[in-house]
Short mmCIF file of the C-alpha atoms (twelve columns), coordinates in Angstrom:
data_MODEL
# 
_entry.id   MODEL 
# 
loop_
_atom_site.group_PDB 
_atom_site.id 
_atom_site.type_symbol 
_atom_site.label_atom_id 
_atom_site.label_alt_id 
_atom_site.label_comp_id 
_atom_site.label_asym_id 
_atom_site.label_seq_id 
_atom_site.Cartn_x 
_atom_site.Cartn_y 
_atom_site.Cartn_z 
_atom_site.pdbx_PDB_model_num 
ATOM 1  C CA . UNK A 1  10.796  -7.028  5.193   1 
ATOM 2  C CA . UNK A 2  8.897   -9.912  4.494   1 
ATOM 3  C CA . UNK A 3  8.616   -9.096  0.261   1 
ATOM 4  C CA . UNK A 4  10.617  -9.972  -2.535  1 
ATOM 5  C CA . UNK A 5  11.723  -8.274  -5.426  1 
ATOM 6  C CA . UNK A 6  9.406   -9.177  -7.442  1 
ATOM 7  C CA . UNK A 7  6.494   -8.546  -5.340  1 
ATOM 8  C CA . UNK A 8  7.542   -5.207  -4.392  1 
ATOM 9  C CA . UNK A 9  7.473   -4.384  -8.197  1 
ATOM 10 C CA . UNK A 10 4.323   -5.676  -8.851  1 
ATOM 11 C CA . UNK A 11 2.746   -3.581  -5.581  1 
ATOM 12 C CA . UNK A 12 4.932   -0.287  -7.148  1 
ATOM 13 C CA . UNK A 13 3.623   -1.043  -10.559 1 
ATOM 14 C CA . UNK A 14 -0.258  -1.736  -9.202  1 
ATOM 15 C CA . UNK A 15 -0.099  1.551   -7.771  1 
ATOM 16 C CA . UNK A 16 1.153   3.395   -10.593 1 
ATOM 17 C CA . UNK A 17 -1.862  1.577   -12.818 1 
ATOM 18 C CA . UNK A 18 -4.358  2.914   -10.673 1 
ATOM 19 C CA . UNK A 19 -2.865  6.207   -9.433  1 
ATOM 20 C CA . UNK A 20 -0.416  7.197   -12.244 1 
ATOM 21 C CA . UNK A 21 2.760   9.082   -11.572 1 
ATOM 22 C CA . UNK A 22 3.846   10.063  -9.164  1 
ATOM 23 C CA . UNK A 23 3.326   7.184   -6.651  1 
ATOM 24 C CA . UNK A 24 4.770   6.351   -3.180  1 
ATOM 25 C CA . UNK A 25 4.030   3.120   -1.407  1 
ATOM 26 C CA . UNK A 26 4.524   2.013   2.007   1 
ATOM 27 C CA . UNK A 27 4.985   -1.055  3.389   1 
ATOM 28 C CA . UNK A 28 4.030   -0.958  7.305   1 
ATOM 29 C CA . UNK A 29 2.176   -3.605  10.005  1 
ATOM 30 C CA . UNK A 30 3.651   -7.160  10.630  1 
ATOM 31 C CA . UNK A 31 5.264   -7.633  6.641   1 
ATOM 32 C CA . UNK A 32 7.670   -5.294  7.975   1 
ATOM 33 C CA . UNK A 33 9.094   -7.722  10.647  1 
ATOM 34 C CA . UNK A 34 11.314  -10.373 8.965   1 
ATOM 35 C CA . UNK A 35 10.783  -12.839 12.563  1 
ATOM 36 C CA . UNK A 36 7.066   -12.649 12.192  1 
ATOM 37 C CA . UNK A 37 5.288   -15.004 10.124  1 
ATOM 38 C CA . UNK A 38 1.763   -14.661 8.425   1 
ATOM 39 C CA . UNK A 39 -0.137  -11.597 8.226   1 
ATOM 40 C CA . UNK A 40 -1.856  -9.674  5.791   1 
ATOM 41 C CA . UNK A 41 0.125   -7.058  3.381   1 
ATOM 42 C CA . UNK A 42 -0.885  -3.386  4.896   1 
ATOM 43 C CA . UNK A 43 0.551   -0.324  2.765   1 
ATOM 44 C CA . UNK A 44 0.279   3.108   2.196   1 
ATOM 45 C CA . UNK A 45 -0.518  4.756   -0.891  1 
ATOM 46 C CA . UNK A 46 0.619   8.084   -1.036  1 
ATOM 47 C CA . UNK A 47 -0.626  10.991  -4.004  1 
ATOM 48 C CA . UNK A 48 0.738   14.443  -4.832  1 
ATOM 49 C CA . UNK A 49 -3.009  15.302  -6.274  1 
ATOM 50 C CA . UNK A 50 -6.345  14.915  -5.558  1 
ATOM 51 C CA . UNK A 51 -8.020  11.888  -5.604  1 
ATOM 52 C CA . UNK A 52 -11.323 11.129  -6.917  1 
ATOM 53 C CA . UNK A 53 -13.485 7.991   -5.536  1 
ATOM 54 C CA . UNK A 54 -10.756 7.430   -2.609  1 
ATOM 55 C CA . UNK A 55 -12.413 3.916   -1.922  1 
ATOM 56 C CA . UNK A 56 -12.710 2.657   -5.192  1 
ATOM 57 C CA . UNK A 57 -9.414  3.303   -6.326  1 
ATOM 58 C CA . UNK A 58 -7.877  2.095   -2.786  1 
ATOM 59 C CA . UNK A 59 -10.290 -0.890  -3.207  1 
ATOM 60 C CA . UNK A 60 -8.855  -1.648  -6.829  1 
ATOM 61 C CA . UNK A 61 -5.314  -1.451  -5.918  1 
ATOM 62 C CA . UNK A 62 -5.852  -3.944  -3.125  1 
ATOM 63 C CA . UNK A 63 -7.344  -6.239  -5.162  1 
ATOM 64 C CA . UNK A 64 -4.637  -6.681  -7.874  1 
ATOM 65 C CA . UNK A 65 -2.451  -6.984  -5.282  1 
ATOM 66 C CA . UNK A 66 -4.157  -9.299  -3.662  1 
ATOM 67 C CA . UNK A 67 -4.631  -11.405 -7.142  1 
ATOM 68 C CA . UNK A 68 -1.405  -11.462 -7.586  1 
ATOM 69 C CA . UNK A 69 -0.417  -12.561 -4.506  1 
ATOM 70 C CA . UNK A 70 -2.676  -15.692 -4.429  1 
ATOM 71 C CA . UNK A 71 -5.301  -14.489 -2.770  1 
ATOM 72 C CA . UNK A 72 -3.285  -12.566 -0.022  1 
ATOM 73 C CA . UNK A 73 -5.475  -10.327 2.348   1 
ATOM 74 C CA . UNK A 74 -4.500  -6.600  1.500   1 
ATOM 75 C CA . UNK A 75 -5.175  -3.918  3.381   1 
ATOM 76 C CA . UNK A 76 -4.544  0.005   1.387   1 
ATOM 77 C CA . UNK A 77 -4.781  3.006   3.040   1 
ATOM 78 C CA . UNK A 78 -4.362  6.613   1.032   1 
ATOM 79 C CA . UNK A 79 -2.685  9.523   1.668   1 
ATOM 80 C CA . UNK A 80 -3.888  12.649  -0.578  1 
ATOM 81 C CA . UNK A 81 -4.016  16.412  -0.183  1 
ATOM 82 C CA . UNK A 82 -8.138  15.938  -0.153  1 
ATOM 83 C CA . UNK A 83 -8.171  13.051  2.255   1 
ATOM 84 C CA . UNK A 84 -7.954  13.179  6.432   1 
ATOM 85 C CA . UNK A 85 -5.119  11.742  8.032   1 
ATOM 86 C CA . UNK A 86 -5.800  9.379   10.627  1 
ATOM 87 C CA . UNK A 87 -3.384  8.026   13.147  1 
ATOM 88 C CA . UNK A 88 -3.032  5.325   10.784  1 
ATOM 89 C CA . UNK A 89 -1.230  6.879   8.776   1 
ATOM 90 C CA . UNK A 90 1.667   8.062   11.370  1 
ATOM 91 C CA . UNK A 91 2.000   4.865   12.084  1 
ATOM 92 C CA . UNK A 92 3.131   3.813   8.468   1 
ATOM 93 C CA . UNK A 93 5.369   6.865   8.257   1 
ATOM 94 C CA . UNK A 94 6.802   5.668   11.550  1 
ATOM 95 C CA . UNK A 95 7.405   2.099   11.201  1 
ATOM 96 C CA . UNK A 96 7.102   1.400   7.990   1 
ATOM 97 C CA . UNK A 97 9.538   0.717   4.991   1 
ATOM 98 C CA . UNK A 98 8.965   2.871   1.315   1 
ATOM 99 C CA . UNK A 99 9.129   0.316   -1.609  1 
# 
């Protein structure tokens, strides 16, 4: 996995800003793959409750990732009892690594 320590804290703790407690994030796509270089950071949140304004939210924890991370494209999708899963989201459950 392509984070460090510190990183991963700050994406658990941007999370937990937006989303409160409890929180799950997962880390999936090319970040995953310590031989790959590059890429965006791709995660999934994941909520116990219903979320209100999906986008916005997902949209907001992107983006202080992303300022923290110099800039660093970020790509968030959610997982919520109110929301659809795609095949996305397999995908991170599948390959990806919780944080």
């Amino acid at each position: 996995m392509r984070l460090t320590s510190s990183q991963i804290e700050m994406i658990r703790n941007a999370a937990q800003v937006v989303f409160g407690d409890p929180v799950r994030v997962t880390l999936f796509g090319s970040r995953v793959d310590d031989h790959a270089k590059g890429g965006d950071v791709d995660l999934m949140v994941e909520v116990p409750n219903i979320v209100d304004e999906p986008a916005l939210k997902g949209a907001r924890v992107a983006s202080l990732i992303s300022r923290a991370m110099n800039g660093r494209k970020v790509d968030v999708i959610l997982k919520a009892p109110n929301l659809k899963t795609q095949p996305i989201h397999e995908i991170a459950v599948r390959n990806g690594v919780l944080l």
